[in-house]
C-alpha positions in Angstrom: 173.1 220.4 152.2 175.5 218.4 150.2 176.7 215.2 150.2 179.5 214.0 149.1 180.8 210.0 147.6 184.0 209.6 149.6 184.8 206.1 148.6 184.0 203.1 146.9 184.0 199.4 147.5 184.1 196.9 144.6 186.1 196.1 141.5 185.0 194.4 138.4 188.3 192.6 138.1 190.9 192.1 140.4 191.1 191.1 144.2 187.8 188.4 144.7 187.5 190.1 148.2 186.1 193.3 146.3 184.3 191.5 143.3 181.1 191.6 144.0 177.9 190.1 143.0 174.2 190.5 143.2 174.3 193.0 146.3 171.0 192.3 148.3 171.7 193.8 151.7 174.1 196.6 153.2 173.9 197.5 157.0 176.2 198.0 159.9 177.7 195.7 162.5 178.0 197.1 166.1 181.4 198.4 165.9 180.6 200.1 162.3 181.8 197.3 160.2 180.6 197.2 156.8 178.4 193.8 156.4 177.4 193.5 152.6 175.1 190.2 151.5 176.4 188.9 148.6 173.6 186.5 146.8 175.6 185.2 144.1 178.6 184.3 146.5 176.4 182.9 149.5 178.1 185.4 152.1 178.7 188.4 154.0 181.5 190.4 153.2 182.6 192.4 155.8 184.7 195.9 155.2 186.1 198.7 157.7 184.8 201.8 157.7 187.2 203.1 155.3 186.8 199.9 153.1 189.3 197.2 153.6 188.5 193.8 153.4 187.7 191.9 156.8 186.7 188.3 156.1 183.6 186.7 154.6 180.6 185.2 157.1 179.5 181.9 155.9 180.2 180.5 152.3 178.3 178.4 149.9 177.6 175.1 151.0 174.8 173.0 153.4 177.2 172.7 156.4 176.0 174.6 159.5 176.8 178.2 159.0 176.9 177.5 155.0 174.5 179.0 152.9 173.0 178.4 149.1 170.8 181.7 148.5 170.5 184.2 150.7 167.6 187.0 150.5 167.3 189.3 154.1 170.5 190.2 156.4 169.3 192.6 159.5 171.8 193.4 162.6 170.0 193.5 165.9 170.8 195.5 168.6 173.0 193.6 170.4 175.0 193.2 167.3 174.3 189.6 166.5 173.4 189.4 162.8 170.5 187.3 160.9 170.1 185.9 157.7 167.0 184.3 155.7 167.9 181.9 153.3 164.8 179.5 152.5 167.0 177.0 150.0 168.9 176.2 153.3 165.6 176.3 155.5 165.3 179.1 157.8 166.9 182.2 159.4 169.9 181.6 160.9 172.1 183.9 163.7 175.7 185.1 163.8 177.3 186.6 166.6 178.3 190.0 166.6 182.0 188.9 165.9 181.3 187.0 163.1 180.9 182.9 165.3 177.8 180.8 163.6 175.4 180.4 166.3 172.3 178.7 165.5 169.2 177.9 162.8 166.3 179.4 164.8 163.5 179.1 162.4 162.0 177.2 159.5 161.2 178.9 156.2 161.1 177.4 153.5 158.8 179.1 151.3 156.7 182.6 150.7 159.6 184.0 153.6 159.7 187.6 154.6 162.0 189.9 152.9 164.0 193.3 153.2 164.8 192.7 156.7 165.7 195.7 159.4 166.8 195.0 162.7 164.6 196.5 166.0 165.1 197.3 169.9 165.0 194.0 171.1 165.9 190.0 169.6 163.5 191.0 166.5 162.8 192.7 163.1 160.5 193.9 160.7 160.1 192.8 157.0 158.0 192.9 154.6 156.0 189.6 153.3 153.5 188.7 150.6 150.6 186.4 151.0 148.5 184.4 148.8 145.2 182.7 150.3 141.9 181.7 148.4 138.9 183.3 149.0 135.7 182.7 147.1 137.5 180.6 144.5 139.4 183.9 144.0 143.4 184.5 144.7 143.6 187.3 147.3 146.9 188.7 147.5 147.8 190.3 151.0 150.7 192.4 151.4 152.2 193.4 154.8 154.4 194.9 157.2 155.3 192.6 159.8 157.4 192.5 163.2 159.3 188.8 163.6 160.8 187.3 166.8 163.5 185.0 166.5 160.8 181.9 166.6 160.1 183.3 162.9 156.7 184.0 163.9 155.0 187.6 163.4 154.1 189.0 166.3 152.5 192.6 164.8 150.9 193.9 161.7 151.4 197.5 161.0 150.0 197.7 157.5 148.3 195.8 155.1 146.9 195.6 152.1 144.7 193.1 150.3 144.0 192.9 146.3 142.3 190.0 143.7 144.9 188.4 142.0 144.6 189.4 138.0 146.7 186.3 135.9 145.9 188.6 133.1 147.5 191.8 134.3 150.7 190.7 136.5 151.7 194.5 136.0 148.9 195.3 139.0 150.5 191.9 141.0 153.7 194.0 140.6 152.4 197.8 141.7 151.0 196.1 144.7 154.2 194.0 145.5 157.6 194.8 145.1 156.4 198.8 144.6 153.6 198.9 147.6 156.0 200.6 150.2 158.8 201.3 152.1 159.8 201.0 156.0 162.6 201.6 158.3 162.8 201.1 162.4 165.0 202.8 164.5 166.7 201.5 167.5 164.0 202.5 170.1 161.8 199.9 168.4 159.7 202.6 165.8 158.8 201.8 163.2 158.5 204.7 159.9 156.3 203.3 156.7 155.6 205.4 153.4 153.6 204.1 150.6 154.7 204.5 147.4 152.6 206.6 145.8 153.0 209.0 142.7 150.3 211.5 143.9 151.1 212.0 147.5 154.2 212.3 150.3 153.2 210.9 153.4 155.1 209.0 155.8 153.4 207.5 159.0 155.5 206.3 162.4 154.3 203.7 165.3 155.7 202.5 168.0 156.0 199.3 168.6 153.2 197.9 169.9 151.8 199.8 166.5 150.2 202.8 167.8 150.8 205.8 165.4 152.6 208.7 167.0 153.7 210.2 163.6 152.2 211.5 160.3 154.2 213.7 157.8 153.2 215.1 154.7 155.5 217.0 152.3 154.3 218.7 149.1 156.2 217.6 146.0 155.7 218.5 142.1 154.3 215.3 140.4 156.8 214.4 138.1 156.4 212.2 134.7 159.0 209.4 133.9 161.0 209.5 130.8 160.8 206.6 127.8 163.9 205.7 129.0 163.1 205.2 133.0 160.1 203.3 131.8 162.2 201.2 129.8 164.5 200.5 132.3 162.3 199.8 135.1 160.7 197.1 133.4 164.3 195.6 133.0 164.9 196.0 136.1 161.6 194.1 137.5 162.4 191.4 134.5 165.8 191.1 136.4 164.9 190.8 139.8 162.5 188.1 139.4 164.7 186.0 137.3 166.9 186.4 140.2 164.4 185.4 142.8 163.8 182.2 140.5 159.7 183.7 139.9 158.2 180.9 137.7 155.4 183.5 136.2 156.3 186.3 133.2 155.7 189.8 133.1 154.9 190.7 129.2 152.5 192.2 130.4 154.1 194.7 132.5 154.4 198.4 131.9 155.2 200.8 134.5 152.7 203.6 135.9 154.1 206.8 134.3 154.3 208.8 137.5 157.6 208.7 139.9 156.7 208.2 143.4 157.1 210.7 145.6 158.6 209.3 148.3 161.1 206.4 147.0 162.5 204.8 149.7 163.1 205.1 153.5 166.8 204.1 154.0 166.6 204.8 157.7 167.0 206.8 161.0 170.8 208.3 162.3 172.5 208.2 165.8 170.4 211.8 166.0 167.5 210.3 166.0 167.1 212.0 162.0 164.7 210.0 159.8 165.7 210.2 156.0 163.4 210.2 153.1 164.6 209.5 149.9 162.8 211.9 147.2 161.5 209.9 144.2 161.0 213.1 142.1 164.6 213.7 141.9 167.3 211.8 139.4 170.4 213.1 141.7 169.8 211.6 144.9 167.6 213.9 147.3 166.8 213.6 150.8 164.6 215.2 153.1 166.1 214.7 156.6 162.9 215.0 159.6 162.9 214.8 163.2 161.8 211.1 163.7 159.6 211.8 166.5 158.1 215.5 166.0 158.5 214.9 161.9 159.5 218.4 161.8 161.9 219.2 158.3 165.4 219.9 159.3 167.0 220.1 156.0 167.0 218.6 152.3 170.6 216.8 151.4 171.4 216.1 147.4 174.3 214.1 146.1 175.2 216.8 143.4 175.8 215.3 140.1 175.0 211.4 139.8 172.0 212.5 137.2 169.7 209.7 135.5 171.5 207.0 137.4 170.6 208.1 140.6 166.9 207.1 140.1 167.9 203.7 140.4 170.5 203.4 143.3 169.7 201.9 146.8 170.9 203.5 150.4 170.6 202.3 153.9 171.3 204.9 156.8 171.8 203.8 160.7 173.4 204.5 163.9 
């Protein structure tokens, strides 16, 4: 199957409505609004379904409802929309129209991140934790369910490594390339590690029992000088962004593309899609979420090198 790009949203100069900044989340609000997080602004755009500016939640600023650096957005299923934003202290609620509601947690440091919204008042995230053991820096990475208290309340995977200072590169493999999830409305939740040498993606429900295991075989495929080169600026970038206070010199990526790049989600079919790392035009293989049988592959025909490095988030 084929997909096609329909429209765009965003201008490099022009109308500040559609100038847009560092992009950290996209998702949907319950009536199909487009709700993009907008770090460098300190707000959520909002955008019809055929594009058209709606209004902005919050703005930069420490008044309630105001925010200074935003890192997660997740909808829930009722609609109501939530934000982390550590400079400003916590996670904080909107209603589904848009109304400030509340601060209903504290986090002010090592906070979850890439947020996705569950069945009930929750969500899953990802989160990284140091802890000394030994006299030795154990680094645990996991994939957590919150509550609105901003407390986990279930682990689904984890994984635990010795902090290297002298290889950073390894800190990295482990951290921002260790995995990606999704969750669908019924409260499931789909993680893949990211591995160059297999395709396997794993579902539990949510009290964390696995129902689901699918494997896929895929060609191992080598990346070029170029995607090396560019990874590595990308990493530089995104830790200058999130303000990280240690270098990466150090850093060269494994040569292998992962096989499974990213999960961007599950449809209103109940369809969980798996992006294809292999590919450079954007490749999906579309399964049942809760047999894991293959339905069908979709490609976005023509995007090329570029493709390796876009982002997509699919929901109801």
């Amino acid at each position: 199957m084929e997909l096609e790009i329909t429209d765009t949203i965003g201008v490099e100069l022009g109308d500040s409505s559609y100038v847009l900044g560092a992009i950290e989340e996209v998702c949907h609000g319950l009536q199909g609004e487009i709700l993009v997080l907008d770090r460098s602004a300190a707000c959520i755009r909002t955008y019809d379904s055929t594009g058209v500016f709606l209004g902005a939640i919050g703005r930069r600023g420490s008044a309630p409802g105001e925010l200074l650096n935003p890192i997660g957005l997740a909808t829930l299923e009722d609609g109501r929309i939530v934000v982390i934003d550590p400079w400003r202290g916590g996670l904080f609620v909107w209603s589904a129209d848009g109304a400030y509601q509340e601060q209903v947690a504290e986090m002010v440091s090592n906070t979850p991140a890439l947020l996705e919204g569950t069945s009930d008042s929750g969500f899953i995230a990802g989160k990284v934790t140091p802890d000394v053991i030994n006299e030795q820096i154990v680094v645990t990475t996991a994939l957590l369910r919150y509550d609105l208290s901003g407390e986990p309340t279930r682990t689904y995977n984890q994984v635990s490594f010795e902090l290297d200072p002298m290889n950073m590169g390894r800190t990295l493999e482990h951290t921002l390339f260790w995995g990606s999830f999704t969750a669908d409305r019924d409260g499931n939740v789909y993680f893949a590690e990211m591995d160059p040498e297999s395709y396997r993606i794993t579902g539990m429900h949510e009290d964390g029992a696995e129902f689901l295991s699918v494997e896929h075989p895929v060609e191992p495929v080598e990346k070029t000088p170029e995607e090396m080169a560019d990874e590595r600026a990308y990493v530089l970038a995104r830790l200058e962004g999130w303000n990280a206070q240690w270098g990466i010199n150090d850093y060269d990526p494994q040569p292998m593309r992962n096989q499974v790049r990213d999960l961007p989600g599950v449809d209103r079919f109940g369809r969980l899609w798996a992006l294809r790392g292999t590919r450079e035009d954007p490749t999906f293989d579309v399964f049942d979420s809760q047999t894991g049988d293959k339905l069908f592959t979709a490609v976005i025909p023509g995007v090329g090198y570029q493709g390796l490095f876009w982002s997509f988030h699919v929901d109801q």
